[in-house]
N, C-alpha and C positions, 0 to 999 in steps of 0.2 A: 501715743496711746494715753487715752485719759485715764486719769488713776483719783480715785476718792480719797477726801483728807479721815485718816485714822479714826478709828476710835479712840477714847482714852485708853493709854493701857493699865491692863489688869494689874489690882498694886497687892495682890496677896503672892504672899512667895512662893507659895507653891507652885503657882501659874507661870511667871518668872524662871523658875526652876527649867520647868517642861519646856519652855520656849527655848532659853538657852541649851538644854541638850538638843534639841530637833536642829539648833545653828550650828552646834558644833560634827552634826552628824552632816550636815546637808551633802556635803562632798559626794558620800558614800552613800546615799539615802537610796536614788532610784535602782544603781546596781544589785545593794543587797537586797532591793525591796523585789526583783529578778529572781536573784541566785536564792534567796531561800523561802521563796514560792513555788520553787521551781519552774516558776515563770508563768504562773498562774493567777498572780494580782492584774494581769495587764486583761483579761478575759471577766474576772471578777467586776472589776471597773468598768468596763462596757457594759456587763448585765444593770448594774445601778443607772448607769447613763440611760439604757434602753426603759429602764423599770420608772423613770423619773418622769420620760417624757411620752408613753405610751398614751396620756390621755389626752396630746396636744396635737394630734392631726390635723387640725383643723385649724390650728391657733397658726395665725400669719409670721407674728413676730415675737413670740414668748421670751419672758422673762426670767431668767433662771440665775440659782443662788447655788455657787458652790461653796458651801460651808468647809473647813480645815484642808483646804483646797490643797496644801502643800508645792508641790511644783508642776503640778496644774495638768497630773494628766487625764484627773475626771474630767475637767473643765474642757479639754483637747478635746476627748471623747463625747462630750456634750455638744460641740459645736460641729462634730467630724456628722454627726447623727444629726443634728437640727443645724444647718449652718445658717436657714432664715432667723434665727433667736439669737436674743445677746445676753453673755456668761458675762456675770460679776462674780469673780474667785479674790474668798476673803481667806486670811488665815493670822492667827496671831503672832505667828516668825516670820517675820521680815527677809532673812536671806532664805530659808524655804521659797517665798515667792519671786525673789529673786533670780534663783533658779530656775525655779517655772518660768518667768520671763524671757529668758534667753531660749525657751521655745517657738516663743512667737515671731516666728521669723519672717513673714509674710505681712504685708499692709494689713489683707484680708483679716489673719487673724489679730494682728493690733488692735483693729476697729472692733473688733469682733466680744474679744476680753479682756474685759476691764480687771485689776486685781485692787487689793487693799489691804493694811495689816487692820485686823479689827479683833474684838473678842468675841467670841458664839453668843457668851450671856448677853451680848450690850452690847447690841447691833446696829449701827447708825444708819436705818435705813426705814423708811416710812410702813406703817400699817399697809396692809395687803396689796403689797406692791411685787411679788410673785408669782409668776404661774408652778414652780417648782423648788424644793431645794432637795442639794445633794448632800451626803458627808460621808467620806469614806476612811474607813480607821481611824477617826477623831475622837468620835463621844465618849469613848471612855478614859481620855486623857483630862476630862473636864467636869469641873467638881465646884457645884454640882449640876450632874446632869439635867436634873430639871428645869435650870433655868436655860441652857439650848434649847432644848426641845419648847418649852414655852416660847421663845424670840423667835424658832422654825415658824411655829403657828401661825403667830402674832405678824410674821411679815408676806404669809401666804394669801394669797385670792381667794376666796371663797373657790372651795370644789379645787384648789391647790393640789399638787402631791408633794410630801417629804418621803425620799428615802435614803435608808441609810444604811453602810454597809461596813460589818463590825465582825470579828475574829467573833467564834463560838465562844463560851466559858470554859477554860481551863480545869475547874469544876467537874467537868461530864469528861466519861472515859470515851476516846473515839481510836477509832483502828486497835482496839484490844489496850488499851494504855501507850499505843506507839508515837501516836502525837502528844501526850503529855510528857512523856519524856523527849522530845525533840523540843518541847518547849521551854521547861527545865532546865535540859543540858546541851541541844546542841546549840539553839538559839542564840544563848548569850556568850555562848566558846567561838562561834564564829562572827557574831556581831564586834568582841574584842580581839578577832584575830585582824578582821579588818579595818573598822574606825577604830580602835585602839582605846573605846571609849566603852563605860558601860552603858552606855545606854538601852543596849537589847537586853541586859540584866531585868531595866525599868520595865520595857517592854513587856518583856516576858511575865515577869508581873503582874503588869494591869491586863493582861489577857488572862491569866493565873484567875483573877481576881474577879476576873467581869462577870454580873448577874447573867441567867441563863434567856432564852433569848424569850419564854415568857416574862419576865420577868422585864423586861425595856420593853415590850408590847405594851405590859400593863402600866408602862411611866409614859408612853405615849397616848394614851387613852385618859389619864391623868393630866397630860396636857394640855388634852380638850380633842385630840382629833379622834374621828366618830370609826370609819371603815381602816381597821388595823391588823395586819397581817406580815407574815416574813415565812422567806423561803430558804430552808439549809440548803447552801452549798460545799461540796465536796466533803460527803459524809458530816455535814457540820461544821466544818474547820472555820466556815467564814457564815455568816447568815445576812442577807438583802432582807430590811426591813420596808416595809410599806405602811403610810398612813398618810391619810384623806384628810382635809378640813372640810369639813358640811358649808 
């Protein structure tokens, strides 16, 4: 499998930071990413795949970007749906796609998915040389947003789609208060029951924290992309963003 030389990496520490906990979780990443969805990331990640590529019917062999690709089972899910297209899955931790890698078990998909550690901001990859990109549960680990969403644009086709699919804000009451307290307290009691790591503390956090989902409409519209829209799923808990490059 061919694999792209890196980006530079991100030399602000806070980036570093994130990257190292996402390494030290990866063991336990796709299980708990299961167990405390109740097994509902694996259905969410199909709607973004489906949402990404709906405007490529017709396209022979599109080109598609999976952004914070992790261990690749958007990227799975993108090729499982378009298998005439070829996925480049970037993500800035390394043993994350690592991971991912020891999915590809088949020639088919070797050829199929290329991976890279790269940064979202500082994308080594040429002006509008996309028909799509994806990002699922990234954007808000990345600071700042705006410059993703800028490099999404900047390496899309004209008439492109980006979507991206991100926990609701922590902010908004959903199920009466019941998911904000799952967020809060059971979240990061069983993310340290099982990695032994806080990281779902962080987690918990940047969901905590994340603008409401007008509010990343309007950073993508700031962007420069024209037709922008997103759909809550499961009462909000997660929301599929959509935007178009004109």
């Amino acid at each position: 499998m061919n694999q792209r030389a890196p980006a530079p990496a991100a030399t602000d520490t806070g980036s570093q930071a994130v990257s190292a906990m996402f390494g030290r979780i990866v063991r336990w990443y796709d299980p708990l990413n299961r167990l405390l969805s109740l097994g509902l990331d694996q259905g969410w990640r199909i709607l973004l795949a489906r949402a990404a590529l709906l405007h490529l019917q017709d396209e022979p062999s599109p080109r598609l970007l999976d952004l914070a690709a992790g261990t690749l089972d958007v990227s799975l899910a993108l090729h499982k749906l378009c298998p005439q297209g070829h996925v480049t899955a970037m993500d800035f931790c390394q043993p994350m796609l690592e991971k991912g890698r020891a999915k590809l078990h088949t020639p088919e998909l070797q050829h199929a998915i290329d991976t890279a550690v790269a940064d979202a901001r500082r994308l080594p990859l040429a002006d509008a040389s996309f028909h799509a990109v994806t990002m699922a549960f990234g954007i808000r680990n990345i600071t700042p947003r705006s410059q993703a969403l800028q490099e999404m644009y900047r390496v899309l086709l004209p008439g492109g789609r980006a979507c991206i699919l991100e926990f609701g804000s922590g902010r908004q009451r959903i199920w009466s208060g019941i998911y904000n307290i799952y967020l809060n307290r059971i979240l990061p009691l069983m993310g340290r029951l099982f990695s032994g790591d806080g990281a779902y503390s962080y987690l918990a956090r940047t969901i905590c924290n994340f603008p409401t989902a007008d509010v990343l409409a309007d950073e993508l519209r700031a962007a420069g992309f024209a037709r922008v829209y997103y759909l809550p799923l499961t009462s909000g808990i997660v929301c599929l963003h959509v935007a178009e490059k004109a």
